[in-house]
C-alpha positions as CSV (number, residue, x, y, z in Angstrom):
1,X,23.6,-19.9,16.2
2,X,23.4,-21.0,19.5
3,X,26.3,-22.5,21.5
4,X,23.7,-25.1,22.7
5,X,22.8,-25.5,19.1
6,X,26.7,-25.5,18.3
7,X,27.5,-27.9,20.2
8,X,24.5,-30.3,19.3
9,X,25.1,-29.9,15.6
10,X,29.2,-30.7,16.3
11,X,28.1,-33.8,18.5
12,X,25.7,-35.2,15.3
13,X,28.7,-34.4,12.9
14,X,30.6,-37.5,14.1
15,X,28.1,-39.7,12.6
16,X,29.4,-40.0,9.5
17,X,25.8,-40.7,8.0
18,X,24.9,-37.5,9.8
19,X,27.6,-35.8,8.2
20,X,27.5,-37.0,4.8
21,X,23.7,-35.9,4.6
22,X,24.7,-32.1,6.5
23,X,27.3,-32.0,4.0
24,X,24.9,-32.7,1.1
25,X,22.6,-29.9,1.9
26,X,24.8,-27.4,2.3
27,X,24.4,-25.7,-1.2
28,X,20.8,-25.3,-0.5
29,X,21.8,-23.6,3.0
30,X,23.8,-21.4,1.1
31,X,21.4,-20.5,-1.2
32,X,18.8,-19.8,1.6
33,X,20.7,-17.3,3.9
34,X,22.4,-15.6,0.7
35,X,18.9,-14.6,-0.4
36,X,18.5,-13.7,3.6
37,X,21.0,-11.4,3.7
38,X,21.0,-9.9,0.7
39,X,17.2,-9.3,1.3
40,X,18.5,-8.0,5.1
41,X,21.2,-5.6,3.3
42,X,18.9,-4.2,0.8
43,X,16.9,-3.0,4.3
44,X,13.9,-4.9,2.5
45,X,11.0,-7.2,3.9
46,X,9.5,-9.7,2.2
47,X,6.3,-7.8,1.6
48,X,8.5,-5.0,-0.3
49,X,10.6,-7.5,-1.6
50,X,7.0,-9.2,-2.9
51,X,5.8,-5.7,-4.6
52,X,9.3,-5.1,-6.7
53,X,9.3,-8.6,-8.1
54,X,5.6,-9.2,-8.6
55,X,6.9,-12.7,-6.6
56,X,3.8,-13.5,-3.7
57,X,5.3,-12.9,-0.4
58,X,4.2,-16.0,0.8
59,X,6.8,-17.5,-2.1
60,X,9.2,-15.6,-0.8
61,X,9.1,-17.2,2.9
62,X,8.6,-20.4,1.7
63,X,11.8,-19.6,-0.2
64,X,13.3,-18.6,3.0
65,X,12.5,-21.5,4.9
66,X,14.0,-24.0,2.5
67,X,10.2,-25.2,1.5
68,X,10.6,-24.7,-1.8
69,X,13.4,-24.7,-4.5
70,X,13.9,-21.6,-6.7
71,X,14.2,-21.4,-10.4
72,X,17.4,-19.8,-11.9
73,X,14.3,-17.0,-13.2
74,X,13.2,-16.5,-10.2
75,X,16.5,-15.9,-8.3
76,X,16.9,-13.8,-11.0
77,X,13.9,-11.6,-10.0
78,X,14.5,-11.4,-6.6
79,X,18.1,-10.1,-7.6
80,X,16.8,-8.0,-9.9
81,X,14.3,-7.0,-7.0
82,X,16.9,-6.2,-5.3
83,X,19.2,-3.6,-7.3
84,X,21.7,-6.7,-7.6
85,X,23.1,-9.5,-10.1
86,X,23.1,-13.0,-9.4
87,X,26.4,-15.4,-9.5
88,X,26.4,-18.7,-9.8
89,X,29.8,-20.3,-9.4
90,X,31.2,-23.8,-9.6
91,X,34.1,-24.4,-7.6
92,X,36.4,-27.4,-7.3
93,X,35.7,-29.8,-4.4
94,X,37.4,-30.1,-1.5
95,X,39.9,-33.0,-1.1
């Protein structure tokens, strides 16, 4: 990121409305830019990616834009796509 965008994003986090909402996205983020990378790792694109899984590469982006929300079968494919596993993990909250 940016230092422009840095220092935009750390200006809106002392809204606490701001923040709260940020805050409630994050998972999803997560989600996003794990598949990212791990897609970036595997030295794939999305077009490959597409033809491992059988998954339409137009899924795919839309996956990696955060304009639409994956099934636990489908991040299963795209692990599996991948030569990988998938982990889900909960995790106790902050305090």
């Amino acid at each position: 990121m940016s230092n422009k965008f840095n220092d935009f994003l750390k200006e809106q986090l002392q809204d606490e409305e701001f923040r709260r909402e940020y805050e409630a996205l994050q998972p999803e983020h997560a989600v996003i830019q794990a598949m990212i990378d791990a897609r970036k790792r595997t030295g794939l694109t999305q077009k490959e990616l597409s033809e491992r899984t059988g998954i339409a590469q137009g899924d795919i982006s839309k996956l990696e834009r955060g304009n639409a929300n994956p099934s636990l079968r489908t991040l299963k494919r795209l692990a599996a796509g991948m030569g990988m596993q998938l982990k889900i993990e909960f995790v106790p909250e902050a305090i």
